[in-house]
N, C-alpha and C positions, 0 to 999 in steps of 0.2 A: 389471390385476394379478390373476392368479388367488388364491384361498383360501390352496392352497399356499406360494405366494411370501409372502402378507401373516403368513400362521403362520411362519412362518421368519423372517422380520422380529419378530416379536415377540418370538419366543424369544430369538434375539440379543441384544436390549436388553433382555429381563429378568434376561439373567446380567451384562449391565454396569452397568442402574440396578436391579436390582430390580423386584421382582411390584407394588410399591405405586409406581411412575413414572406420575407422572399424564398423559394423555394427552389430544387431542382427536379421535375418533374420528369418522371422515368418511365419510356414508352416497354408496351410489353413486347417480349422477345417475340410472339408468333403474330403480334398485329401495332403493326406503329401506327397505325391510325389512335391506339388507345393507350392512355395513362395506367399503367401497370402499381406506381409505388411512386414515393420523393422521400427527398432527404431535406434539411436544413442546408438553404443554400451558404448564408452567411458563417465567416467563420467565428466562434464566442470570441469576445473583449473579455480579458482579468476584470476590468474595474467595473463590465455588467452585471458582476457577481459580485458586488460589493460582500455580501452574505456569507458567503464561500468561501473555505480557506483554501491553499495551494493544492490539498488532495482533492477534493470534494470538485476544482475546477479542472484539475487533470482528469477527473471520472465525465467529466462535460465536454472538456477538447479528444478522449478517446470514443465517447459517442460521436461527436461533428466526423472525427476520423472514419470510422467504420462507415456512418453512411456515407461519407465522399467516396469509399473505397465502392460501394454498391455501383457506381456512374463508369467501372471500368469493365471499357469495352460493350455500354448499351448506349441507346439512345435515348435526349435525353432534353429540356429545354428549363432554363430559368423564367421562374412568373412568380406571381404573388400568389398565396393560396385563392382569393378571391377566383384571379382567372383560372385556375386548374378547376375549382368547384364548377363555375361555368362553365368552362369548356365538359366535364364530365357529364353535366348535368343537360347538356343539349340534346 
């Protein structure tokens, strides 16, 4: 995933969770100097999906699942999207 793509990703989910969404940001395999990918770092709340009934939030806690499952075995650091935009953006 080039720089571009991953900034455009960010920006997206900073206008639907905001600049302080905590993330887990995932260095690339061949350069840890650099942000490869993130996941959602926080795990969902039932009652944040007020909206949602019990399936539609089990399709939410198996996304949170899968990318937590992406943090094994790379490295990796929690931040807000803000600071990962910033840090890419230097």
């Amino acid at each position: 995933m080039g720089n571009s793509n991953l900034i455009g990703r960010i920006i997206e989910d900073m206008a639907c969770y905001g600049k302080s969404f905590k993330v887990f940001a995932i260095r690339s395999e061949k350069d840890s100097n650099i942000f490869a990918d993130y996941v959602n770092a926080d795990q969902p709340i039932h009652d944040d999906y007020l909206y949602a009934d019990d399936e539609d939030f089990e399709e939410v806690m198996n996304y949170y699942k899968e990318g937590i499952g992406k943090l094994e075995g790379r490295e990796y650091e929690c931040m807000t999207l803000l600071q990962l935009l910033e840090y890419i953006e230097k």
